[in-house]
Every structure is written in structure tokens, then in C-alpha cells.
C-alpha positions as a Markdown table, in Angstrom:
| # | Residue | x | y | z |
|---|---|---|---|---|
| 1 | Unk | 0.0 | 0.0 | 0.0 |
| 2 | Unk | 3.0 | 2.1 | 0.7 |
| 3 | Unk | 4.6 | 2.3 | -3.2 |
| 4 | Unk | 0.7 | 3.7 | -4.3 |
| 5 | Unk | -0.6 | 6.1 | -1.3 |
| 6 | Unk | 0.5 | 9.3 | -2.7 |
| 7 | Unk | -1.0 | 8.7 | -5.9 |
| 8 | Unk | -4.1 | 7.1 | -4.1 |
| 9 | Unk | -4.8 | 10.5 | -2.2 |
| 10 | Unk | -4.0 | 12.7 | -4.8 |
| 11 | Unk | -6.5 | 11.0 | -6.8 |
| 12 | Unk | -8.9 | 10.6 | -3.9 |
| 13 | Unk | -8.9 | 14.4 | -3.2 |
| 14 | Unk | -9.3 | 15.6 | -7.0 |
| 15 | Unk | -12.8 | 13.3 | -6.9 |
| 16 | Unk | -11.1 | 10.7 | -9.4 |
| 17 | Unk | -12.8 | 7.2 | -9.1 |
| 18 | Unk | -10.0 | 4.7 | -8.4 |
| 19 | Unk | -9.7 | 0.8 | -8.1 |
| 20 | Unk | -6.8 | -1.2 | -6.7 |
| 21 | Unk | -5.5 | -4.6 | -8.0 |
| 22 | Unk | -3.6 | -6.6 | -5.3 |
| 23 | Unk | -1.2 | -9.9 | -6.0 |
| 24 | Unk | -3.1 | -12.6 | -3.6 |
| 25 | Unk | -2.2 | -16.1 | -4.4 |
| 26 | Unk | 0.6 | -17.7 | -6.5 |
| 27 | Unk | 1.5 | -20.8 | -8.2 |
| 28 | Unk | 5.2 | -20.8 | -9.2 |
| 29 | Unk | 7.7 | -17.6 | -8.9 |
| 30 | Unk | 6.5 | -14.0 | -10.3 |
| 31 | Unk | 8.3 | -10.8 | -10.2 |
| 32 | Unk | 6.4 | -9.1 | -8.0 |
| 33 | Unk | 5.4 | -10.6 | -4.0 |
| 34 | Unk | 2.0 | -11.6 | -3.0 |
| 35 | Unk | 0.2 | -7.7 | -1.7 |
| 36 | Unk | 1.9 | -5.9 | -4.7 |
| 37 | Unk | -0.7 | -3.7 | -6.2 |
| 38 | Unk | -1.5 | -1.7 | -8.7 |
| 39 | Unk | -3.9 | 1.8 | -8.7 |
| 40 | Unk | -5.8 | 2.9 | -11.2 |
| 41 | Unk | -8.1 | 5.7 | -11.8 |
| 42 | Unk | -10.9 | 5.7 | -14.4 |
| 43 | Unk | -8.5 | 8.4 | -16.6 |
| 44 | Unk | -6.1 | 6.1 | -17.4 |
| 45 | Unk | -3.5 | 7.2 | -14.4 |
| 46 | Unk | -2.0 | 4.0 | -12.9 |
| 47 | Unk | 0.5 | 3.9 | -10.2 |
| 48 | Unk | 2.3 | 0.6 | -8.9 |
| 49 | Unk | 2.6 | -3.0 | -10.7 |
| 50 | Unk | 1.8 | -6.6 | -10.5 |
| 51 | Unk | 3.9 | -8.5 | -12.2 |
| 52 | Unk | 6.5 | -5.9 | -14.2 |
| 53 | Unk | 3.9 | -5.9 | -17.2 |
| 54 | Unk | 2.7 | -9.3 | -18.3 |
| 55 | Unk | -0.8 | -8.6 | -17.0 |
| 56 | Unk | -1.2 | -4.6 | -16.3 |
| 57 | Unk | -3.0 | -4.2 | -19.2 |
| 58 | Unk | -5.8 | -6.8 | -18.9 |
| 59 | Unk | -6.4 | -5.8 | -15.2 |
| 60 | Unk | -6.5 | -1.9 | -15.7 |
| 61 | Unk | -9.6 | -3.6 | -18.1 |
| 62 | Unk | -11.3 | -5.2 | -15.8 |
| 63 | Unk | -10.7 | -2.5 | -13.3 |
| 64 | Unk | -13.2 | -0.2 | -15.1 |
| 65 | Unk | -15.8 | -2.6 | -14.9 |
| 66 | Unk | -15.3 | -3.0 | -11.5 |
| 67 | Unk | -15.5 | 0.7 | -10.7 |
| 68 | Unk | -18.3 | 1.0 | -13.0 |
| 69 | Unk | -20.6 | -2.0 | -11.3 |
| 70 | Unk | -19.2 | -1.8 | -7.8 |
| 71 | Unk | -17.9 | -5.8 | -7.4 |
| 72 | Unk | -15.2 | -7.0 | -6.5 |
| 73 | Unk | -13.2 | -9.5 | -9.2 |
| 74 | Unk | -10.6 | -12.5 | -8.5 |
| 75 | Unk | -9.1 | -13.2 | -11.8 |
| 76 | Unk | -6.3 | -15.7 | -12.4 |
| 77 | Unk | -4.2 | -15.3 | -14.9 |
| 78 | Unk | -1.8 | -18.1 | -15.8 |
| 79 | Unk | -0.2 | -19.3 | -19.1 |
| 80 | Unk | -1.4 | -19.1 | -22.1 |
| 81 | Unk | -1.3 | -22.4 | -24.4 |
| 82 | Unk | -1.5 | -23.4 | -28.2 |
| 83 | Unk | -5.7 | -23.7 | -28.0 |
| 84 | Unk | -6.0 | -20.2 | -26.8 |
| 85 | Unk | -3.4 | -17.9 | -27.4 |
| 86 | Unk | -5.0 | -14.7 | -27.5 |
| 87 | Unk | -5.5 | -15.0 | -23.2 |
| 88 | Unk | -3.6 | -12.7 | -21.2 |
| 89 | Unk | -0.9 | -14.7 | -19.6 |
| 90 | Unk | 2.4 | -15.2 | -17.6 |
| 91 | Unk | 5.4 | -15.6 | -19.9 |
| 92 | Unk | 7.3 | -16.7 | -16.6 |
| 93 | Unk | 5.4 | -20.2 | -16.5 |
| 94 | Unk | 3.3 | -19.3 | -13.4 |
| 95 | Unk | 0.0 | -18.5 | -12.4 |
| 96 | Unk | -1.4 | -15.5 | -10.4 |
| 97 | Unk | -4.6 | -14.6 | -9.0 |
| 98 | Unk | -5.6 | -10.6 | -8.8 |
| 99 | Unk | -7.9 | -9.1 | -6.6 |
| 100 | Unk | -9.5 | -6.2 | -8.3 |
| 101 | Unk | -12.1 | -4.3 | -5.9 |
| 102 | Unk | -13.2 | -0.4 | -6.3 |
| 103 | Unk | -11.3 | 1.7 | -4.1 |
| 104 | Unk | -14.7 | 3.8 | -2.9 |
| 105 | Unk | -17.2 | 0.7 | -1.4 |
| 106 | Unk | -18.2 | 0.7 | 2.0 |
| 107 | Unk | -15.1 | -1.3 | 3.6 |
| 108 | Unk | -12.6 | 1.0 | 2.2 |
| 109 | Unk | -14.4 | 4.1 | 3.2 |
| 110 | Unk | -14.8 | 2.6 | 7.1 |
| 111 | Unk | -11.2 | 1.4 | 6.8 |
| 112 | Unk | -9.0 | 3.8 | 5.1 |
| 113 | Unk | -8.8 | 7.1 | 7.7 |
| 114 | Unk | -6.9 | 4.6 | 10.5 |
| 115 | Unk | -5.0 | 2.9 | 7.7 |
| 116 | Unk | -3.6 | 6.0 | 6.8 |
| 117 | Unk | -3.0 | 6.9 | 10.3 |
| 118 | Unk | -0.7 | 4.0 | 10.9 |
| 119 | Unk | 0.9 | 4.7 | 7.0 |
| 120 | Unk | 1.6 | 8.0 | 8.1 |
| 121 | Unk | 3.2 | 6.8 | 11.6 |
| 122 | Unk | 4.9 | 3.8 | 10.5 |
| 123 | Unk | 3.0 | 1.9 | 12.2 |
| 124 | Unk | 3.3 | -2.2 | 11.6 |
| 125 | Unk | -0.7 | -3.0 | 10.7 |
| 126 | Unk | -2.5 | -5.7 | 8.4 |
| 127 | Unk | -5.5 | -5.4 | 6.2 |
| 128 | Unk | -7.4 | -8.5 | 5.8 |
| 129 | Unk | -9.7 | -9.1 | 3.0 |
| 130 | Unk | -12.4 | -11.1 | 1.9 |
| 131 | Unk | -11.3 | -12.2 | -2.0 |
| 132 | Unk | -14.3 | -15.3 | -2.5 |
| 133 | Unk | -17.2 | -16.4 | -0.8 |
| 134 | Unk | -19.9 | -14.5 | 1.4 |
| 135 | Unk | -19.0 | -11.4 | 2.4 |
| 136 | Unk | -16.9 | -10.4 | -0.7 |
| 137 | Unk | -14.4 | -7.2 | -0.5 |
| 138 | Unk | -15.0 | -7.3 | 3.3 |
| 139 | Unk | -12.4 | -6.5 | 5.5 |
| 140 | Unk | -10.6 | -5.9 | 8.7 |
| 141 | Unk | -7.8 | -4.0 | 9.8 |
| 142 | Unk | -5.3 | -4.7 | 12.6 |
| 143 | Unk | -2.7 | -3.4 | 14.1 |
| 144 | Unk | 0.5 | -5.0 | 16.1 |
| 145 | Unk | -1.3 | -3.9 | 19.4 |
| 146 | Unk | -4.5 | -5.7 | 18.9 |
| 147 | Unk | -6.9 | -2.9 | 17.7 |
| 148 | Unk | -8.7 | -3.4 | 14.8 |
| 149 | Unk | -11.0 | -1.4 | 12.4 |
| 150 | Unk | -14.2 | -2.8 | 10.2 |
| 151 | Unk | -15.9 | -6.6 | 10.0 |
| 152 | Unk | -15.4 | -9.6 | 7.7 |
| 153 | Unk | -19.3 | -10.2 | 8.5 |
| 154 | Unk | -18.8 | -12.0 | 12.3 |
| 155 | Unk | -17.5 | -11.5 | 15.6 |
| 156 | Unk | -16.3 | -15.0 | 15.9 |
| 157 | Unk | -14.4 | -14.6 | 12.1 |
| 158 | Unk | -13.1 | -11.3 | 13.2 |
| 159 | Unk | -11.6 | -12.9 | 15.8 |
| 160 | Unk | -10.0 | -15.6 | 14.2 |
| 161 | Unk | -8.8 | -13.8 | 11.3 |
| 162 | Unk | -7.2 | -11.4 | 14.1 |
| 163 | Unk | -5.1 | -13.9 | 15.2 |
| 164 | Unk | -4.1 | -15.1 | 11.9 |
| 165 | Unk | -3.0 | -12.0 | 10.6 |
| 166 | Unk | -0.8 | -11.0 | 14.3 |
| 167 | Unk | 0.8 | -14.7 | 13.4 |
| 168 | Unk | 1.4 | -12.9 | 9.7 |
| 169 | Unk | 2.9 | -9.8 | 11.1 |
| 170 | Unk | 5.2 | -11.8 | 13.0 |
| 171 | Unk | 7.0 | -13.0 | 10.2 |
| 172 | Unk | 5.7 | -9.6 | 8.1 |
| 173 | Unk | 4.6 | -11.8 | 5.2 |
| 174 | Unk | 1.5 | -11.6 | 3.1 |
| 175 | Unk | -1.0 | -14.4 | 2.5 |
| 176 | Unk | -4.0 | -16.4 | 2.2 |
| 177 | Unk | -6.4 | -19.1 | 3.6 |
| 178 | Unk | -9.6 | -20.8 | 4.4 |
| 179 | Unk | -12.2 | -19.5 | 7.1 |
| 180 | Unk | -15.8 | -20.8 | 7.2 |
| 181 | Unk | -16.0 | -21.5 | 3.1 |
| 182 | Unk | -14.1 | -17.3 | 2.6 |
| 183 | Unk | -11.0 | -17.4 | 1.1 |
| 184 | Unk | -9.2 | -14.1 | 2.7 |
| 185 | Unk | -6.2 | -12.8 | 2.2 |
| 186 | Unk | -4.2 | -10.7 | 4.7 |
| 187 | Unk | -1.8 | -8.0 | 3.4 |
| 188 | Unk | 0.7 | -7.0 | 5.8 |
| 189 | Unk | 1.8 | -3.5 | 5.7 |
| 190 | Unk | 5.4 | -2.7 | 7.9 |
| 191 | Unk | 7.1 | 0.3 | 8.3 |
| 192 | Unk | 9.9 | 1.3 | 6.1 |
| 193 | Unk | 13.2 | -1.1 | 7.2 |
| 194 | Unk | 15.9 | 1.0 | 9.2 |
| 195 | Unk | 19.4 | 0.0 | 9.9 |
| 196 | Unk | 20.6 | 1.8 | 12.7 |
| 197 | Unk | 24.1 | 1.6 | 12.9 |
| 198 | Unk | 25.8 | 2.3 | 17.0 |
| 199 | Unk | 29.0 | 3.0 | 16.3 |
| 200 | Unk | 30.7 | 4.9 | 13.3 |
| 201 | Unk | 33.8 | 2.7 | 13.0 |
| 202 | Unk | 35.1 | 0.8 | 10.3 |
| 203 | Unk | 32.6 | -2.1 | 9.4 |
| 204 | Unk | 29.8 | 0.3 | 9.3 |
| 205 | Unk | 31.3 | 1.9 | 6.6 |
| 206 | Unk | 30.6 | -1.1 | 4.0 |
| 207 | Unk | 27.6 | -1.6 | 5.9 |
| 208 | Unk | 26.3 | 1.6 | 5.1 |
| 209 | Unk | 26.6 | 0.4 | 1.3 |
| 210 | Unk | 25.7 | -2.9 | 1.7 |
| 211 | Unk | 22.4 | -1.6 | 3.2 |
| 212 | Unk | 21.1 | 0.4 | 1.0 |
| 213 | Unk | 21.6 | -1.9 | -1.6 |
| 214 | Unk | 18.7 | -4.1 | -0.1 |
| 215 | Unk | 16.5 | -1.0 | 0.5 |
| 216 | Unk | 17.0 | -0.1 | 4.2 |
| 217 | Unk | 17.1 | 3.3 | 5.3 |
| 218 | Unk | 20.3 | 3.8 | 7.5 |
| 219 | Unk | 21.1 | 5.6 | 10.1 |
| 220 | Unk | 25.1 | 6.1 | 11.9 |
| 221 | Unk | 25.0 | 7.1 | 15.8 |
| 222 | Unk | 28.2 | 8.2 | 17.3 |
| 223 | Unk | 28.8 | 11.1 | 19.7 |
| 224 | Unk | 32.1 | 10.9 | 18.9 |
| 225 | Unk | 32.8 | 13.5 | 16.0 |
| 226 | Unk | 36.5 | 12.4 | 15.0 |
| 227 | Unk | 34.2 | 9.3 | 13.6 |
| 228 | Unk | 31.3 | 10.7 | 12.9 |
| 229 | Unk | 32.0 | 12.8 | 9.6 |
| 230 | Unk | 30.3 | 13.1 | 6.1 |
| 231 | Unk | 33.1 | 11.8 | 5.0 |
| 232 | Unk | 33.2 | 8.6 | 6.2 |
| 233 | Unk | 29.6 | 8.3 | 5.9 |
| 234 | Unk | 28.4 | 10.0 | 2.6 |
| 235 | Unk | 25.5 | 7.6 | 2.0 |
| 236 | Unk | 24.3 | 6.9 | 5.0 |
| 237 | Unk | 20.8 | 8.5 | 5.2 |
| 238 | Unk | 21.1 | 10.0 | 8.5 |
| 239 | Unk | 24.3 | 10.9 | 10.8 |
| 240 | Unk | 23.8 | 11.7 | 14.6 |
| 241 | Unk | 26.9 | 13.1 | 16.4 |
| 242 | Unk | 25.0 | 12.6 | 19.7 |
| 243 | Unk | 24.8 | 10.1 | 22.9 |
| 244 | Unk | 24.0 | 6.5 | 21.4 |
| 245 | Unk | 20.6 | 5.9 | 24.0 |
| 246 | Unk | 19.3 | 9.4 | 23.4 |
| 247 | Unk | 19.5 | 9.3 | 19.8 |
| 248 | Unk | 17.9 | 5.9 | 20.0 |
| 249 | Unk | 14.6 | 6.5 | 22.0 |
| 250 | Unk | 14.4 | 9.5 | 19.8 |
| 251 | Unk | 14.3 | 7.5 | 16.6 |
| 252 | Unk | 11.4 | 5.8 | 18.2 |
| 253 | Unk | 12.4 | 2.0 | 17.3 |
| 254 | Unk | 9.6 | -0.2 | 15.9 |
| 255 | Unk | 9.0 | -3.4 | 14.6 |
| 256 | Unk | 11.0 | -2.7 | 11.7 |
| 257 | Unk | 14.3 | -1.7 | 12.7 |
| 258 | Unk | 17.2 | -3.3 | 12.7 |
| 259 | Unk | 20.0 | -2.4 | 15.4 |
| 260 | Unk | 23.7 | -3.0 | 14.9 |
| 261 | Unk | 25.7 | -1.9 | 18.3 |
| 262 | Unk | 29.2 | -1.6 | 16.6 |
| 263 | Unk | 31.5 | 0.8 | 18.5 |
| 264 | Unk | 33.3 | -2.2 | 20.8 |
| 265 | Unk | 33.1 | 0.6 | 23.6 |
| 266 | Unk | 30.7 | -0.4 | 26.3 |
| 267 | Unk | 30.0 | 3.0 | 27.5 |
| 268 | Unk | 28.8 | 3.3 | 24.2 |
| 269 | Unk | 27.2 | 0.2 | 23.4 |
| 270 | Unk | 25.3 | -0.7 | 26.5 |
| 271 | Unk | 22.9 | 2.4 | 26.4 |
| 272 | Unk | 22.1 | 1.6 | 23.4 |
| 273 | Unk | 21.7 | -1.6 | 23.9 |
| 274 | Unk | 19.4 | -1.1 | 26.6 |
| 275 | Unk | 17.3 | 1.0 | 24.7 |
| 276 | Unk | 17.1 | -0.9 | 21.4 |
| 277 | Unk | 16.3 | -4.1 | 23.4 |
| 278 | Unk | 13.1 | -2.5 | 25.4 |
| 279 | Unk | 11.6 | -1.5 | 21.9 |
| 280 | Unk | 10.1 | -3.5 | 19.5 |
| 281 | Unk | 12.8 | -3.6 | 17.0 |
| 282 | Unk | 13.4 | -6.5 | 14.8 |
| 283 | Unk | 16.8 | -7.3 | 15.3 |
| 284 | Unk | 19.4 | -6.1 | 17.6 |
| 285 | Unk | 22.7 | -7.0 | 17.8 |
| 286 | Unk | 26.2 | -6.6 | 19.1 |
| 287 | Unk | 29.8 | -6.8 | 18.0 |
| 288 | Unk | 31.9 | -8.4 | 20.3 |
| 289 | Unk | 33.9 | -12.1 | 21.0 |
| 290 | Unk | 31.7 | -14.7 | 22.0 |
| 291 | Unk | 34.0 | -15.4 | 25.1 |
| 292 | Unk | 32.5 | -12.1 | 26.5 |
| 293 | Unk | 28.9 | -13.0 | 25.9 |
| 294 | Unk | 28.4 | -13.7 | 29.2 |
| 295 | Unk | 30.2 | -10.5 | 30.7 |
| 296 | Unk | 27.9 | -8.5 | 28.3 |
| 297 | Unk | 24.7 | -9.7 | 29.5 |
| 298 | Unk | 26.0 | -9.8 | 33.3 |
| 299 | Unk | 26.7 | -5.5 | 32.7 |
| 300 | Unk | 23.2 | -5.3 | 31.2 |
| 301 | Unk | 21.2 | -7.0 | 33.8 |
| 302 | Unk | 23.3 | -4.6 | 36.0 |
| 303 | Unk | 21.5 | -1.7 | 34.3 |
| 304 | Unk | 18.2 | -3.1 | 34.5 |
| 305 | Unk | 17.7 | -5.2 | 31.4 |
| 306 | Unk | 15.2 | -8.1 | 31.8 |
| 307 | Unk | 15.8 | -11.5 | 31.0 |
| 308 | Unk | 12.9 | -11.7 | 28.3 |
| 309 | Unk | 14.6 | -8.8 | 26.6 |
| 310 | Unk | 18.2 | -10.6 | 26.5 |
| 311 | Unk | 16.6 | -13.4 | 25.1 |
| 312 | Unk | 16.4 | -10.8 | 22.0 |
| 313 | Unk | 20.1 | -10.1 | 21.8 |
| 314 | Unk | 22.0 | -11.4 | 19.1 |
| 315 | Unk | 25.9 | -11.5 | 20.3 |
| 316 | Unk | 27.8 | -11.8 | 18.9 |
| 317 | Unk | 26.2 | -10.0 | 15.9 |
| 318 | Unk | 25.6 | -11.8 | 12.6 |
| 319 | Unk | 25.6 | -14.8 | 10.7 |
| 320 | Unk | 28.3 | -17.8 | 11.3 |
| 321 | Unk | 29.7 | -17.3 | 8.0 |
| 322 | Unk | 33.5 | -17.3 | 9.0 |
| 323 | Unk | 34.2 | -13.8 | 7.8 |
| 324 | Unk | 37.3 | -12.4 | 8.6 |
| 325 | Unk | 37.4 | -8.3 | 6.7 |
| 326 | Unk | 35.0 | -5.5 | 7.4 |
| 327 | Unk | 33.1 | -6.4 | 4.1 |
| 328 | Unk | 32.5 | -9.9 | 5.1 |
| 329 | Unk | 31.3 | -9.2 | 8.5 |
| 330 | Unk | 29.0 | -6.5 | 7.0 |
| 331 | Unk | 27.6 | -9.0 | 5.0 |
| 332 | Unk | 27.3 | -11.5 | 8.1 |
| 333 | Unk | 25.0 | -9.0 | 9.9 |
| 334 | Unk | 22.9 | -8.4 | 7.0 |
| 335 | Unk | 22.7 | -12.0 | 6.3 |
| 336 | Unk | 21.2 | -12.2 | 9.7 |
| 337 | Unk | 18.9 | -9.5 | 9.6 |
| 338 | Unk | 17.5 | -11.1 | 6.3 |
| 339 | Unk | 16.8 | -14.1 | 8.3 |
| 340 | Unk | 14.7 | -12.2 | 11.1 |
| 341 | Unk | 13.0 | -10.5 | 8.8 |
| 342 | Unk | 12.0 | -13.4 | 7.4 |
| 343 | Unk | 11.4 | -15.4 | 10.7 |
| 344 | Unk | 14.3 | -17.2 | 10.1 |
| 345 | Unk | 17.2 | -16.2 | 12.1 |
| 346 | Unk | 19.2 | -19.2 | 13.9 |
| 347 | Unk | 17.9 | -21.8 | 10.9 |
| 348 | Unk | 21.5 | -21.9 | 10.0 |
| 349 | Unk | 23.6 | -21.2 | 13.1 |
């Protein structure tokens, strides 16, 4: 929903009539994940895709019928074959289903002012859909704290599908399944990823670059200004020169940032520490020898840090991939914060 809200709202405020086509089930690989989506407006304005353009056509189509009439449409579109080679098909040997729904029926008008609350606060939410069965285009909206927004047609569903979609948000992956003959689909919607990097020393530096390669936002803490220059850092989206546990509960950690406590100083490092491991961030880690592990956590429950929240703490930081030089070990961490991201981290430890 992110990659097509601006467009979404300038449309919505100039009166345009809009529909939005959503990726919701897969057979096979496809360039674009399950909750891509695509907007389109009735002018031919579209923002977003769903595949890279093997289908965009055919669904901005069948998106003006479905503003015109007002119902929803799941349309699969798969590969097309000798006996009917005019269809509208995959050239990548897969299938894919498309929710197409206008975006002005009665769910989305209920739902949209707090989804764009938690859009605009970065807020880790889920929209869950009805895409077959009673109660089509229905849907329910969640957020990581357990309030929810709208109906999928029964307490009892809501409640279930709830559930379903925190277990989703968990692992911040989109997807579909069964309740009480529906098919519904739950989109999750997570902040922008951050990387914020404690400690402007050497292996941040390819971590910076490594970072932003795979699309997180990063962000190099370091009171200390000898290390903390433009210099060192000229990509890095943000520089603080300020102290590491300040700068940290004023960057408001959520459930999609990634902390990497780097500076090997622990008057540095355990602050930070102690305030990236009482938020909800996704990963946190620390550089250090494993042989110290223990002296680490010893300092931190010192300062107050709980048990359930050392449980969290990944140290020493990163993958077990043997690396030796600054770009290896940058490569280590991220490798690791892939995994957690994914609900995966310690698989291959």
C-alpha cells in the first residue's frame, strides 16, 4: 500500500474514481510478492505494478468494470497455451490470481482514515480481505497492538482472522487461507526497514553500502565526531553526532528496525543496547567475542535489562559465515537481519 498512497490520495482528493488490483495467491515464482498492487483511476493514471507488465493491461480492463458496477473481481491469470493464445498470460510459467475491488465501497471508506494513520506513523498494521465467498471485498484492519477497524461479517471470524494476521505480522509476510468456506487474504503492511548503525567505526562503513543496496534506510550514531563525519559516511541516510541511548529512544524504534551496536566501547554500546532491546525492533545485535557474551549480559542486567529482553540479543552479531574483513562481516549481519526478517534467524547457526 506504501509504493501507491501518494498517488491514491491525490487521486482521492481531485474526486477521481480509483480501483486497486492486489497480488493474492501464486503458483510458481513471479516478479512481484503476494500484496503488490497496482492503482488505477478511471482516466487512465495508474500507479504501482503486479507482475513488471505481463498482465497490467488486462487488469486496468477489468478494473473499469469493477468501478463501473461496484464488485469486487478475482481473476487468475496463468499461461497461455496453443488452444487459446489470444488470453492474457504469464510468460514466466506461473499462475497468479488478482484481486481487483473499487477503491470507494463501504469497507474501504470505514477502513481507510486509520489505515492512513498507521501509514503515516509507521505503524506495523494488516489489512485483511475477503477475496471469494460470502462477504466479498470485506475487510478488517489490525494493528500490532491488537486494535482493529471494520468486519469480515462476524465476531467469531473477526476474531480468528485477528489472530491469523498478528501470526502474519510476526513473520511480516503476506498471505492467504480458508475460514468458514471465505477465502481471505491478509496483506501486511510494515514500516519502512531501518538500519541503525551504533558506532561509526570501520565495518559500518561497508555496511552503510551494503544496506542500502537491499533498500533499508540507515542511520550512523556516534557522539564521537572524529568518527562521525560526512566523510566517512556520505551515503548513509542520517548521521547523529550525539549520545548512542538518546539518539535511540528519539528515533522511536519499531518493529521494523534493525539495530547494529558496533563501537566495541561499552560505554557506548550498553545504552544503546538497553534501549534498542526495550523496543520492538526486529533485530538487535552486538559486535563483540563470543567469550565475552556472558560479561555483556552480566553489565546489562546490572543496568536493569530483563531477561525476556536478553533473550532478543543477538551476540555476537551476525551470521556464522566465518568472515574475517570489514566487508564480510557487514555481509554477516545483514545476512542475519534477512533471516529475522524473514522469521528465520538461527535456521543456519
Amino acid at each position: 500500500m506504501r509504493e501507491v498512497i501518494a498517488e491514491i490520495e491525490f487521486w482521492r482528493k481531485a474526486g477521481r474514481q480509483i480501483a486497486l488490483a492486489m497480488n493474492v495467491r501464486k503458483d510458481g515464482t513471479s516478479l512481484r510478492p503476494l500484496g503488490a498492487k497496482m492503482a488505477m483511476t478511471t482516466e487512465m493514471e495508474i500507479a504501482g505494478s503486479l507482475t513488471g507488465g505481463c498482465i497490467e493491461g488486462a487488469v486496468y480492463e477489468e478494473a473499469q468494470v469493477v468501478v463501473r458496477e461496484g464488485t469486487p473481481r478475482l481473476i487468475r491469470y496463468g499461461v497461455p497455451d496453443d488452444n487459446r493464445p489470444w488470453e492474457i498470460g504469464l510468460s514466466c510459467g506461473s499462475s497468479l490470481e488478482v484481486f481487483i475491488e473499487s477503491f470507494h465501497s463501504p469497507a474501504w471508506r470505514d477502513l481507510y482514515p486509520p489505515l492512513k494513520t498507521c501509514l503515516d506513523e509507521n505503524q506495523l498494521a494488516a489489512v485483511v480481505t475477503v477475496i471469494a465467498g460470502e462477504g466479498l471485498g470485506s475487510k478488517l484492519l489490525v494493528r500490532s497492538d491488537g486494535r482493529r477497524w471494520g468486519s469480515l461479517g462476524s465476531a467469531a471470524l473477526d476474531a480468528d482472522a485477528a489472530a491469523w494476521a498478528q501470526e502474519r505480522m510476526r513473520i511480516q509476510e503476506s498471505g492467504w487461507r480458508e475460514f468458514e468456506a471465505r477465502q481471505v487474504f491478509v496483506d501486511v503492511l510494515p514500516p519502512p526497514a531501518r538500519l541503525i548503525i551504533v558506532g561509526a567505526v570501520h565495518i559500518a562503513i561497508p555496511l552503510v553500502s551494503l544496506a542500502k543496496t537491499l533498500g533499508f534506510r540507515t542511520i550512523v550514531v556516534d557522539p564521537r565526531t572524529a568518527f562521525a563525519t560526512r566523510e566517512r559516511f556520505p551515503h548513509a541516510d542520517e548521521l547523529l553526532v550525539e549520545w548512542t541511548s538518546d539518539a535511540l529512544e528519539k528515533l522511536r524504534l519499531d518493529e521494523n528496525s534493525y539495530v547494529a551496536v558496533l563501537s566495541h566501547d561499552e560505554k557506548l554500546d550498553n545504552p544503546a543496547l538497553k534501549a534498542a532491546l526495550a523496543s520492538p525492533a526486529r533485530y538487535v545485535g552486538v559486535l563483540g567475542a563470543r567469550k565475552n557474551v556472558g560479561k555483556r549480559l552480566e553489565a546489562l542486567r546490572e543496568m536493569g535489562v530483563t531477561e525476556e529482553q536478553l533473550s532478543r540479543l543477538q551476540a555476537p552479531i551476525g551470521m556464522r559465515l566465518g568472515a574475517v574483513d570489514a566487508e564480510e562481516i557487514a555481509l554477516s549481519i545483514l545476512a542475519a537481519m534477512v533471516a529475522a526478517k524473514h522469521g528465520a534467524l538461527g535456521t543456519f547457526e
